[in-house]
N, C-alpha and C positions, 0 to 999 in steps of 0.2 A: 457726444454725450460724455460726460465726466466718469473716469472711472472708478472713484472713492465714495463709499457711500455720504459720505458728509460732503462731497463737490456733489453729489447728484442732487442733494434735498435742496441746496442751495440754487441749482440751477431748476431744478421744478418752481421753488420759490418766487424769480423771480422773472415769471414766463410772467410775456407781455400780453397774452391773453386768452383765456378758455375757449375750446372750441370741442365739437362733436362729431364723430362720422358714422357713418353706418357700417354695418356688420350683420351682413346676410350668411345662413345656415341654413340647413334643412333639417327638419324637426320632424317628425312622421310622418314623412313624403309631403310636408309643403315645407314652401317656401318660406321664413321668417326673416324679418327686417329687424332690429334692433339699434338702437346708439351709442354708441362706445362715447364716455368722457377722453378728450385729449388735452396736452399741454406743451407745446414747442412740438406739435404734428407727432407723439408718440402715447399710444392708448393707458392711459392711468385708472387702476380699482379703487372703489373708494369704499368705505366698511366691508368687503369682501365681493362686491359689486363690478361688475364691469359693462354690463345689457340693462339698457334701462327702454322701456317703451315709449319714450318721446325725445324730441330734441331736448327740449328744456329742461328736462330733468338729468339729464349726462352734461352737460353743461355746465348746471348746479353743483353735480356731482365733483367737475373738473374745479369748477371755482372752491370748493368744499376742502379737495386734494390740494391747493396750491394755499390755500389759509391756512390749514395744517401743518403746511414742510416749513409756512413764514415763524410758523410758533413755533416749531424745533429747533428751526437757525435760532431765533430771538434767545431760545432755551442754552443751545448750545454755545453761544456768544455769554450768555451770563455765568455758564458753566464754567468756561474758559476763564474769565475776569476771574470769578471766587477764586480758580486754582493760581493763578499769576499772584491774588492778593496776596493768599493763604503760604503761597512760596518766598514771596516777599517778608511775610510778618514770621515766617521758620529762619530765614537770613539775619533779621535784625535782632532776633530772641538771643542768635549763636555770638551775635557780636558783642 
């Protein structure tokens, strides 16, 4: 796992596929089951979420997680370009 937050988003990014596990607790003496969203086998919250009651809905969750870090890269790549421009267009003003 990447250890910069901007290598992390980009590797959540560009996970090759959504998947779900379970996540057993005990809850007032019983047993509960729950589905954890994952992405490259490590458990991902998604709007403050991480126990969702079916497969298919933590899944959603993961694929939800992994659209969202693709628009931050996308964000942060456009971020970067404006500043490169904007450092460029300060270079040729001095010259």
């Amino acid at each position: 796992m990447p250890a910069t937050p901007c290598a992390r988003i980009r590797w959540y990014a560009t996970a090759p596929r959504a998947s779900a596990g379970q996540l057993r607790t005990v809850e007032n003496g019983q047993l509960c089951r729950y589905w954890v969203p994952r992405l490259r086998g490590r458990n991902v919250m998604w709007n403050g979420r991480y126990k969702f009651p079916d497969r298919d809905k933590a899944v959603g969750a993961a694929r939800a997680f992994r659209e969202a870090c693709r628009q931050e890269v996308e964000a942060l790549a456009a971020g970067a370009n404006s500043d490169a421009e904007a450092a460029q267009a300060a270079k040729e003003q001095h010259r």
